[in-house]
VOBA-1610 file (N, C-alpha, C; in pm, whole numbers, padded with zeros to 5 digits, always signed):
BEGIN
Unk+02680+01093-00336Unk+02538+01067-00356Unk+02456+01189-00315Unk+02370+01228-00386Unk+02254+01296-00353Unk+02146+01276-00276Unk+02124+01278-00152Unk+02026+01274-00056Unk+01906+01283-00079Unk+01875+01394-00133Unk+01715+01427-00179Unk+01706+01430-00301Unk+01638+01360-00356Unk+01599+01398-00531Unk+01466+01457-00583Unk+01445+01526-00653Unk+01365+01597-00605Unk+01263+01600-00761Unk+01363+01550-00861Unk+01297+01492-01014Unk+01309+01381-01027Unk+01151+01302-01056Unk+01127+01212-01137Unk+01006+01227-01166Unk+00970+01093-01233Unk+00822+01068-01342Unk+00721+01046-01256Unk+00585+01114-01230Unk+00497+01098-01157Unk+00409+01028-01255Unk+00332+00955-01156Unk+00151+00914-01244Unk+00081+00986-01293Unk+00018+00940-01385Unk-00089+00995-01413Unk-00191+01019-01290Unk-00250+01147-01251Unk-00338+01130-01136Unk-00486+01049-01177Unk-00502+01096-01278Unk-00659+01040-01305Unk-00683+00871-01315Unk-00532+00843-01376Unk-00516+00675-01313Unk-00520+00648-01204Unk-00466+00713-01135Unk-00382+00691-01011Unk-00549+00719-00888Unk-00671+00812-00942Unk-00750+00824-00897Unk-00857+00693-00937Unk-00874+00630-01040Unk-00914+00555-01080Unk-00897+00394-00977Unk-00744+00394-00989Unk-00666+00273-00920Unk-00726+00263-00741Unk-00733+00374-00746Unk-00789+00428-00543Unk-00944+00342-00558Unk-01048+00355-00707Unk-01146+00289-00619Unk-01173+00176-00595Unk-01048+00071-00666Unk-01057-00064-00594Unk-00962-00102-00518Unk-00987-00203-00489Unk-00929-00246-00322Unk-00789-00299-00370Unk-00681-00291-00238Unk-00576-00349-00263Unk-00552-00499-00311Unk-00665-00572-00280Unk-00669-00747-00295Unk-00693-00719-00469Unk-00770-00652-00466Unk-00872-00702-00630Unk-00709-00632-00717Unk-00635-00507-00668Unk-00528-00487-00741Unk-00403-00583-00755Unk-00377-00667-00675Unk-00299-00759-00618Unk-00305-00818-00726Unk-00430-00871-00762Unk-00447-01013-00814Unk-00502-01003-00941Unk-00545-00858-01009Unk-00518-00826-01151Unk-00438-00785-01189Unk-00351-00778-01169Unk-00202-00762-01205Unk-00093-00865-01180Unk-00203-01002-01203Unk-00105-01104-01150Unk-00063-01167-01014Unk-00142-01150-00935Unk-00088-01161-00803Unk+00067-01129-00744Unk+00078-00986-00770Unk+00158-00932-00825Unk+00195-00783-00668Unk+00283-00726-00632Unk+00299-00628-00553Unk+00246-00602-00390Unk+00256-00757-00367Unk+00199-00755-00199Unk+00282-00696-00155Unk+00266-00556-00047Unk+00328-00589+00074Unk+00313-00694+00231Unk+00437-00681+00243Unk+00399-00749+00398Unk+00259-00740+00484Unk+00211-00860+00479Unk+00102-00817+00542Unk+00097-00751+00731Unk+00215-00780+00733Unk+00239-00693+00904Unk+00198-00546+00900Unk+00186-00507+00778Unk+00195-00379+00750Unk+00072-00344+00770Unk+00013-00287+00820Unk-00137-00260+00871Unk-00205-00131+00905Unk-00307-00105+00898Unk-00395+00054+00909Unk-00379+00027+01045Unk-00404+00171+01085Unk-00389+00208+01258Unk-00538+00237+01257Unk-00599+00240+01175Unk-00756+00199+01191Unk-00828+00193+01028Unk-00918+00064+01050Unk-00925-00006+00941Unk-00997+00052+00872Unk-01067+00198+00900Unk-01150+00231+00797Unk-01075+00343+00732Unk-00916+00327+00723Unk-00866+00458+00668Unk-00802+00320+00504Unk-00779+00436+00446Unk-00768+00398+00289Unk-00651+00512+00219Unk-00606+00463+00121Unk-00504+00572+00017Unk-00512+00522-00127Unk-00467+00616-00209Unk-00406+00589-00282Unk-00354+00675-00331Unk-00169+00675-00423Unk-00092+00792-00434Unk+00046+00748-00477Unk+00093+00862-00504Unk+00223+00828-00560Unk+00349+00820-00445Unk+00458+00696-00467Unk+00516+00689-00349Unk+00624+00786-00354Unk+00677+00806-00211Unk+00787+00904-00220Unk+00914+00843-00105Unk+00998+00790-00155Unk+01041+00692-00048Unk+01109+00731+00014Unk+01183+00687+00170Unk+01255+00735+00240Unk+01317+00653+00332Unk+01441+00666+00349Unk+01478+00589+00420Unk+01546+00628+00543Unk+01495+00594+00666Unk+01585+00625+00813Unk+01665+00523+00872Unk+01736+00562+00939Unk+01822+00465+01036Unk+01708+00409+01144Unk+01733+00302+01186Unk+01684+00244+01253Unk+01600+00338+01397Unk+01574+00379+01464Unk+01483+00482+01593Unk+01538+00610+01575Unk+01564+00649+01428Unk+01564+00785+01392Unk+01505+00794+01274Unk+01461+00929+01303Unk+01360+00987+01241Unk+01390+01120+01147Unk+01470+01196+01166Unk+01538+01240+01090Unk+01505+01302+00966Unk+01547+01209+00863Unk+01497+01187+00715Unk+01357+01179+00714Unk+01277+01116+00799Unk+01115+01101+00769Unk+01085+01301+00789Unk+01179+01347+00896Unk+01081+01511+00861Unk+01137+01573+00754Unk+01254+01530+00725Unk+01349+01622+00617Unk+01243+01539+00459Unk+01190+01461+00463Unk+01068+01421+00371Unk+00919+01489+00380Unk+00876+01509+00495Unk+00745+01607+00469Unk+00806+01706+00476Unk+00899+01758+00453Unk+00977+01907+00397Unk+00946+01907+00208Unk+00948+01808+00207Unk+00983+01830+00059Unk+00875+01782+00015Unk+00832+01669+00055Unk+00696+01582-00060Unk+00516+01654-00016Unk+00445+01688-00104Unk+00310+01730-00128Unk+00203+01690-00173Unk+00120+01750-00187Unk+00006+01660-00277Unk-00024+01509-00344Unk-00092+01443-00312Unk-00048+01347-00369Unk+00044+01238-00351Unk+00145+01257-00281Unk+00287+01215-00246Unk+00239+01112-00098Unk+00245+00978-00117Unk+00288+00876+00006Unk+00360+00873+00029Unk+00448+00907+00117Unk+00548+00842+00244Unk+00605+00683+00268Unk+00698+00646+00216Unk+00694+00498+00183Unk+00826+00483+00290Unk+00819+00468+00366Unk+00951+00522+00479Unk+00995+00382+00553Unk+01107+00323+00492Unk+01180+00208+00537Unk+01277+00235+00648Unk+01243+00159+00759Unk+01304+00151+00898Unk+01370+00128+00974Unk+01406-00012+00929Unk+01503-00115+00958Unk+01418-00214+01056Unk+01269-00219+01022Unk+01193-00300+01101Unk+01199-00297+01281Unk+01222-00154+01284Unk+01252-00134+01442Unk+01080-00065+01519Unk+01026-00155+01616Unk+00943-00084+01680Unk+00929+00053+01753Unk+01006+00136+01722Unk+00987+00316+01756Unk+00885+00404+01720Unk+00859+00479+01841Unk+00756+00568+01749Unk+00800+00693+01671Unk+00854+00701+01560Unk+00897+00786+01464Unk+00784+00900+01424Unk+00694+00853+01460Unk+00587+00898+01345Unk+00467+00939+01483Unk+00384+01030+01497Unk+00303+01096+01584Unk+00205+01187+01535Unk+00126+01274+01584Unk+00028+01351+01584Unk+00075+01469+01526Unk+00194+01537+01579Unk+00276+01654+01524Unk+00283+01641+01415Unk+00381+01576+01358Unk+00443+01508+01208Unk+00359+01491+01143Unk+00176+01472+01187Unk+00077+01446+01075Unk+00002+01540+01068Unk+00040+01629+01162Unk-00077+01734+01119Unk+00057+01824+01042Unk+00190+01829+01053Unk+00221+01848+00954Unk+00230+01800+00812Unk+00176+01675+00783Unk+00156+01617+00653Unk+00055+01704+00592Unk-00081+01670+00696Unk-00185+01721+00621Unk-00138+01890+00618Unk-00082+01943+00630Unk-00055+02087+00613Unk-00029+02105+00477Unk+00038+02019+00421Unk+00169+02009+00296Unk+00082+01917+00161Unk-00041+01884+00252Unk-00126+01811+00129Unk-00069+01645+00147Unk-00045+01569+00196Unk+00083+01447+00189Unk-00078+01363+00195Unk-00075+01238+00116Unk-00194+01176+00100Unk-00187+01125+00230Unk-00063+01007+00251Unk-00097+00873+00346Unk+00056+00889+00360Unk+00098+00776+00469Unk+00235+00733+00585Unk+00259+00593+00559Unk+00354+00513+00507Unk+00347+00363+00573Unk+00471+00390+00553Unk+00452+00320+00666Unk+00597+00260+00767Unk+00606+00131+00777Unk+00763+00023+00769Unk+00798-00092+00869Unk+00820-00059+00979Unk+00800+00090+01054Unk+00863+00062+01206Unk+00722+00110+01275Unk+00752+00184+01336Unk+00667+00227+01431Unk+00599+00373+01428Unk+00469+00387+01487Unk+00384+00488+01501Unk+00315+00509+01623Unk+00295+00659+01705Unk+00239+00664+01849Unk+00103+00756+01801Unk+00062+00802+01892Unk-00078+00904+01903Unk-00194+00852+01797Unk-00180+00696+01830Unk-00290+00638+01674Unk-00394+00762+01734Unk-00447+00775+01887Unk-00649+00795+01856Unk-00637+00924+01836Unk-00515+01035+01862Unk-00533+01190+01718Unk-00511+01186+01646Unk-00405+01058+01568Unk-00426+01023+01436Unk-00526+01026+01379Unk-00563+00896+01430Unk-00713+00888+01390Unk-00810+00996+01392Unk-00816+01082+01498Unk-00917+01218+01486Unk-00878+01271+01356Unk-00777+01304+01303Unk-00718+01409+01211Unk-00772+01342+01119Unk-00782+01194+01106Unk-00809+01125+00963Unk-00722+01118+00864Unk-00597+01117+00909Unk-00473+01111+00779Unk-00437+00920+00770Unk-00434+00910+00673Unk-00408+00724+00706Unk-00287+00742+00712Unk-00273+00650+00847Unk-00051+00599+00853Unk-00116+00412+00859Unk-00029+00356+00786Unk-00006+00230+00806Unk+00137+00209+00877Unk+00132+00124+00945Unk+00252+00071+01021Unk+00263-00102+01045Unk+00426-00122+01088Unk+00394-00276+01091Unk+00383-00239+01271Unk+00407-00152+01343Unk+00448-00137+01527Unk+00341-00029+01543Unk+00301-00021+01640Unk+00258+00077+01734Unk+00360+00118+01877Unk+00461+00216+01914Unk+00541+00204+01973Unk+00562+00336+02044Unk+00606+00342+02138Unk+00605+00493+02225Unk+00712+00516+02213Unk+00808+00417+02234Unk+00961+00447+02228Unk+01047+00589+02126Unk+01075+00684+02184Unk+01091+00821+02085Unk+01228+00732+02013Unk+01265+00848+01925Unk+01402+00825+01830Unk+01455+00942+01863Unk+01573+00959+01760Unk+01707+01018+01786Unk+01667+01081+01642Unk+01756+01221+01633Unk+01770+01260+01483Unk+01866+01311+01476Unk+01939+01190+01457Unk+02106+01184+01410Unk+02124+01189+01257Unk+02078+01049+01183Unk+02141+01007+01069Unk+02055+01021+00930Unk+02174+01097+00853Unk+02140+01147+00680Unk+02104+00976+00619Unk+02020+01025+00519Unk+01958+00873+00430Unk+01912+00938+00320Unk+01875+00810+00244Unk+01821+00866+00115Unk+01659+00886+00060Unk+01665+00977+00039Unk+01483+01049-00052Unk+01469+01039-00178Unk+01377+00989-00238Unk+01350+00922-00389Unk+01480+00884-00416Unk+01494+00749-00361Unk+01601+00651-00424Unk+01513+00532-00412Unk+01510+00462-00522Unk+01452+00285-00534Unk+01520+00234-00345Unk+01420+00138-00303Unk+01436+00085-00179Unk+01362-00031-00179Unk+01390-00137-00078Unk+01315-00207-00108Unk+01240-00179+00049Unk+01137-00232+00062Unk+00979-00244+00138Unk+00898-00289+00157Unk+00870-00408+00276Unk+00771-00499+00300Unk+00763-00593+00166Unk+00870-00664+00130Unk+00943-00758+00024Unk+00902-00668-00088Unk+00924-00577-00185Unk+00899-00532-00248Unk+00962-00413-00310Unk+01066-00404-00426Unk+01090-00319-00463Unk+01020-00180-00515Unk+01053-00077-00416Unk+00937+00016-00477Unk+01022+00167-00507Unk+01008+00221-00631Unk+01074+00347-00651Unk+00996+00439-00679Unk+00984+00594-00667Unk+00974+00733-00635Unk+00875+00714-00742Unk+00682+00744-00762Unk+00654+00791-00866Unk+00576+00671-00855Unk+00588+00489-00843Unk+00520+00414-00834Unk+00416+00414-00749Unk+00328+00370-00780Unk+00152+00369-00707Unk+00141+00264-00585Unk+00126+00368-00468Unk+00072+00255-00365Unk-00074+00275-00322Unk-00134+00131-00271Unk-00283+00161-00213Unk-00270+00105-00154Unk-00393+00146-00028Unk-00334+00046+00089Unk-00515+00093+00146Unk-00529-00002+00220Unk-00645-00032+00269Unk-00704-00125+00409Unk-00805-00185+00468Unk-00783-00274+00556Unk-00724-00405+00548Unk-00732-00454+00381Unk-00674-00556+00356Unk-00538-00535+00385Unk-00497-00473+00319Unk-00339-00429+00334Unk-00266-00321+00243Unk-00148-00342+00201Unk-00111-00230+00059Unk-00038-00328-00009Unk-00044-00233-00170Unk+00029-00348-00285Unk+00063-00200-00342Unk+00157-00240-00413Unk+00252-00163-00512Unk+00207-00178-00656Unk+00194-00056-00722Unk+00193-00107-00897Unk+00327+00000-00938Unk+00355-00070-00996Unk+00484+00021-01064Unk+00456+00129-01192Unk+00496+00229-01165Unk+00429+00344-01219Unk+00405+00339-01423Unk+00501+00274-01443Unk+00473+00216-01610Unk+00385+00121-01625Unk+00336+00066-01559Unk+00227-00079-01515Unk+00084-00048-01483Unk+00053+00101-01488Unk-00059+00199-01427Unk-00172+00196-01511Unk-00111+00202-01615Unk-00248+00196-01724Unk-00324+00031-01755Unk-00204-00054-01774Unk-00229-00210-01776Unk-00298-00252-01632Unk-00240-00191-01535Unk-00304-00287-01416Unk-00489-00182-01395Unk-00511-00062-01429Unk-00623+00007-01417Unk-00716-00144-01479Unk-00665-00090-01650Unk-00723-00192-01703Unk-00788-00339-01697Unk-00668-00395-01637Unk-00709-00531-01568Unk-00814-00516-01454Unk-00790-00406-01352Unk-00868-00440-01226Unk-01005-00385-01308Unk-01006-00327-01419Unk-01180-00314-01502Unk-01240-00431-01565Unk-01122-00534-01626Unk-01179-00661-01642Unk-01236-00768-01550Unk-01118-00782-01433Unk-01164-00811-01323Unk-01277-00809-01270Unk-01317-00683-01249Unk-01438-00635-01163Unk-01587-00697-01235Unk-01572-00655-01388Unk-01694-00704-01464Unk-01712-00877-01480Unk-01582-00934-01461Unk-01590-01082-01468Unk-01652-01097-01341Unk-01609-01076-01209Unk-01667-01098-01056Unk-01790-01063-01052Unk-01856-00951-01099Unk-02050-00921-01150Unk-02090-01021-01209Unk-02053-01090-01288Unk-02063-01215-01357Unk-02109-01314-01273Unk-01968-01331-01199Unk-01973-01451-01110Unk-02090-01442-01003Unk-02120-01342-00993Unk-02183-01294-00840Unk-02353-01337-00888Unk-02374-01289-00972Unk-02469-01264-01080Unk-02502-01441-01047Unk-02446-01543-01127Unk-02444-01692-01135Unk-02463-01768-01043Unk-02392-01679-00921Unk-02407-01755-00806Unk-02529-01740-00734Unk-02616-01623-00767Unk-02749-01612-00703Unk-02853-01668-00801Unk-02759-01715-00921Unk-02891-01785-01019Unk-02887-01927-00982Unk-02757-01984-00873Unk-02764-02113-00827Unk-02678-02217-00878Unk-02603-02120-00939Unk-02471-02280-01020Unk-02319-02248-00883Unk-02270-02277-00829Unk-02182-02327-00780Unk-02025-02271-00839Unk-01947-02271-00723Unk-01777-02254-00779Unk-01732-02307-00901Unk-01773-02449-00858Unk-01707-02558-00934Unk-01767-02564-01086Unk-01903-02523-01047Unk-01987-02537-01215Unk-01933-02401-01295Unk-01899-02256-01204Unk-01883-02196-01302Unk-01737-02176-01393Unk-01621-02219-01259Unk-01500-02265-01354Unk-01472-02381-01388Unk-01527-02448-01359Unk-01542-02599-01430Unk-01412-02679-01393Unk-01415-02650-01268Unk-01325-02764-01194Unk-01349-02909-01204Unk-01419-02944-01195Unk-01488-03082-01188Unk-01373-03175-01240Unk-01348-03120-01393Unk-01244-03252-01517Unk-01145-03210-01390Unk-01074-03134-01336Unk-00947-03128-01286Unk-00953-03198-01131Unk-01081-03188-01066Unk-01058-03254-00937Unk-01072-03405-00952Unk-01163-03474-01073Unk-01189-03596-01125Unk-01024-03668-01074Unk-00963-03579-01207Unk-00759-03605-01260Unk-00725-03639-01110Unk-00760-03569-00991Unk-00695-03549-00867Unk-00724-03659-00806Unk-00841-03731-00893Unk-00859-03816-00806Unk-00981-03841-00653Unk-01058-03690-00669Unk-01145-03633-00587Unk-01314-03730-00582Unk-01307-03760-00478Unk-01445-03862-00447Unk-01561-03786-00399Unk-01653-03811-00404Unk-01748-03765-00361Unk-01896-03883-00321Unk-01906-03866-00180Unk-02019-04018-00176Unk-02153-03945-00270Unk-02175-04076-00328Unk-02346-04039-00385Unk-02304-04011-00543Unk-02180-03981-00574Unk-02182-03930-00711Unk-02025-03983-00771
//
């Protein structure tokens, strides 16, 4: 097997810039309710945001290793999609991100662990993590770089679109980029709609017309 791969199909950026200005929920759920990650998976402070092409990686459990032998190689553009083995370590630090931002690296998410959140945070690079953890690692063990992996229930391979936000992050799969843009543009103009209706004074229920279906349910209401 080949360790590092170093060709495949990237996004379109101008999609992929497009996809960044809505939120991970509104992408979620125009595309089907479709590419959650784990919601454990969380900003180390909620006002950081991404969006970018993933670059995956995988370490042994409190080694770290492969995560630097990855900002060796990935740039611009390029998320860090770095599977852990769900171990609370801090793999990931202040060093390692100001080497990201050196190399151009958009954003970090991790299942394991991350230390130095408040120079993180100064630097302004987003890491998502499911741990916050001091515990150092070891850099023993070889793994694999752009190989399909799976991640916070979710199959995600080299080139597919992640965003991630305070809500959380979702995956679009990189052939799915143009359809899901699309959708989250239908989306958005239907919700102006709704928003629109609701300050003219009609209700949930009046504007999708629940009513025949809660009737079926059997739904009472005193007075009516």
């Amino acid at each position: 097997m080949t360790h590092v791969l170093t060709r495949y199909e990237r996004p379109d950026p101008a999609l992929v810039a497009e996809l960044g200005t809505y939120s991970a929920a509104h992408i979620h759920e125009a595309q089907g309710r479709l590419g959650a990650v784990d919601p454990g998976i969380k900003p180390i402070d909620r006002g950081m945001s991404f969006c970018g092409a993933a670059f995956t990686v995988v370490c042994h459990p409190r080694d770290n290793l492969m995560l630097q032998v990855a900002i060796s190689f990935a740039g611009p553009g390029d998320v860090l999609v770095v599977s852990s083995g769900d171990q609370p370590a801090g793999q990931f630090g202040d060093v390692l991100a100001n080497a990201c931002l050196a190399r151009g690296i958009t954003a970090l998410v991790t299942d394991g662990g991350v230390r130095d959140t408040r120079e993180i945070r100064e630097l302004g690079f987003p890491v998502f993590s499911k741990y916050v953890a001091i515990q150092g690692t070891v850099k023993e063990s070889l793994g694999p770089i752009n190989h399909p992996l799976v991640f916070g229930g979710q199959v995600v391979r080299p080139g597919d679109v992640v965003k991630g936000d305070c809500d959380g992050v979702v995956i679009v799969r990189r052939e799915d980029l143009a359809s899901a843009v699309e959708a989250c543009r239908r989306r958005e103009e239907a919700e102006e709609g709704y928003i629109a209706r609701y300050h003219a004074g009609e209700t949930p229920l009046d504007i999708s017309d629940y009513w025949p279906m809660l009737r079926a349910k059997g739904l009472t209401v005193e007075g009516r």
